[in-house]
N, C-alpha and C positions, 0 to 999 in steps of 0.2 A: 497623682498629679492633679492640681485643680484644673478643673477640668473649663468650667464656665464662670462667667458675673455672677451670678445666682449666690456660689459654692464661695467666691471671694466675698459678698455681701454678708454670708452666715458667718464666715469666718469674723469680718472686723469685727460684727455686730457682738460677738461673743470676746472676741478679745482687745478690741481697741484700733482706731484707726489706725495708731502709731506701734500696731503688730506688723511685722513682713509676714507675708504670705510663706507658706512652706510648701512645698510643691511634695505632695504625697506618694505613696508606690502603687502602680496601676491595680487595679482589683482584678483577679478574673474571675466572673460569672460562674463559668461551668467548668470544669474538671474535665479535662483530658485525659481520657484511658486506652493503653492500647487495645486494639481490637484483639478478641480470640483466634486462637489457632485454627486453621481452616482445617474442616472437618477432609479425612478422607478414606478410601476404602478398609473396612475389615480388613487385616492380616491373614484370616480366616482361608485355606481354600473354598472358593465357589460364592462367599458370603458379599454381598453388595450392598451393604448396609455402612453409610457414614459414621465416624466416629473420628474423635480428635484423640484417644489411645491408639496404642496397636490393633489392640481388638478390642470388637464392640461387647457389650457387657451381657451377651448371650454365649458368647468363644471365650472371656476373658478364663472363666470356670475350664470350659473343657482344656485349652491348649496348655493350663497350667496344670492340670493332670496328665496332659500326654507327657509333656516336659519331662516330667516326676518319674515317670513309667518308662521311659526313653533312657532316664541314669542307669548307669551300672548300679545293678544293689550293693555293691559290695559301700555305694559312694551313697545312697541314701541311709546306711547303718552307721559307718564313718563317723558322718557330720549331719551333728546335732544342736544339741544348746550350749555344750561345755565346747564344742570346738569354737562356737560363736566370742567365749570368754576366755579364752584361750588367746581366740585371733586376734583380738581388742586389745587385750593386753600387749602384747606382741607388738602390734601397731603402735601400740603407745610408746613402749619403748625404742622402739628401732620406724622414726616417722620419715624417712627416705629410702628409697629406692637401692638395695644395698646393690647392685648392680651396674648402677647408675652413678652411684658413687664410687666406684672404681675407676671408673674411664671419667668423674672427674664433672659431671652433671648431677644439679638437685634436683631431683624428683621428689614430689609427695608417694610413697607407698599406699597402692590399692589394694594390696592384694598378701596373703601370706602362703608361700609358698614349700612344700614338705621338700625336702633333699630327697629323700627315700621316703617314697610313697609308703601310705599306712598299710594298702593290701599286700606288701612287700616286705611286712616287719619294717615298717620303721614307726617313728612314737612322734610323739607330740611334744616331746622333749626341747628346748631350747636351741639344742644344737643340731636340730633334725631341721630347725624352720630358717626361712627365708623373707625379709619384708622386700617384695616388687612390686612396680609400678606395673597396669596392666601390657604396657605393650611389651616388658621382657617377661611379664607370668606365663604371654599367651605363647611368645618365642617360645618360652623353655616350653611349656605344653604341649605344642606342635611337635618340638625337637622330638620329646617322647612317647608319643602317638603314634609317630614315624617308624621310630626307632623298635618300638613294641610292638607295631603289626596291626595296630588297632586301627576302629576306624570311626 
C-alpha cells in the first residue's frame, strides 16, 4: 500500500500525473519463524541433561543398543533388508488397513503384519502377510503376547 506523499510523489513523477495510484501489498521486513522445540530431560535413567530428542546424543547410541539386545534374536535374524523389500512392496500393494477395511473404515497401513509368525513356520509369502494400521498391528500383538505367555 502507499504508504506516504513522498511514495505518491515518486510514483506520478515516474508515470504521469494522469496515473491512479495503485495501492501496493504490505511488505514484511522480517520473517516470522516458529520457535524451536523446548528442550527437555534425557529419556535416559538418572541423565539430566536437556535435549529436544528422546535422548541426548550421549544415550542416543547406548539405548539403541539396549533396544537391539532386548529383541528376541530369533526377531533380529528374521528381519533384515529383504524383509524391508518385501514390506514395501506389500504396502504398495495393499495401502489400507485390511482390518479396517472390513468394518468398513480407511486407514492408511503402517505396518505389515505375518498371519503365522516366521519363528512358527510361517513365510513371507503373500498369503502369510497382512497390511495394518498401527493401532490393529499393536491389538493383534498384544492378543498374541497374551495368548503365548510372553512378556
Amino acid at each position: 500500500m502507499v504508504r506516504n506523499n513522498k511514495q505518491r510523489k515518486k510514483i506520478k513523477s515516474i508515470y504521469g500525473a494522469e496515473t491512479p495510484v495503485i495501492p501496493l501489498m504490505p511488505v514484511h521486513k522480517e520473517v516470522i519463524t516458529m520457535p524451536p522445540k523446548a528442550p527437555h530431560p534425557c529419556a535416559y535413567p538418572g541423565c539430566p541433561r536437556l535435549t529436544t530428542e528422546r535422548y541426548c546424543p550421549d544415550h542416543k547410541t547406548i539405548a539403541s543398543r539396549e533396544y537391539n539386545q532386548s529383541r528376541r534374536p530369533t526377531d533380529r535374524k528374521l528381519y533384515g533388508r529383504q524383509w524391508v523389500a518385501i514390506r514395501n512392496l506389500y504396502i504398495q500393494k495393499h495401502p489400507l488397513c485390511e482390518l479396517c477395511l472390513e468394518a468398513g473404515r480407511f486407514v492408511p497401513a503402517a505396518e505389515v503384519h505375518h498371519k503365522l509368525p516366521l519363528d512358527q513356520g510361517g513365510s513371507n509369502d503373500e498369503s502369510n502377510l497382512q497390511a495394518l494400521c498401527k493401532s490393529c498391528h499393536s491389538s493383534i500383538t498384544i492378543a498374541e503376547t497374551n495368548r503365548e505367555g510372553r512378556s
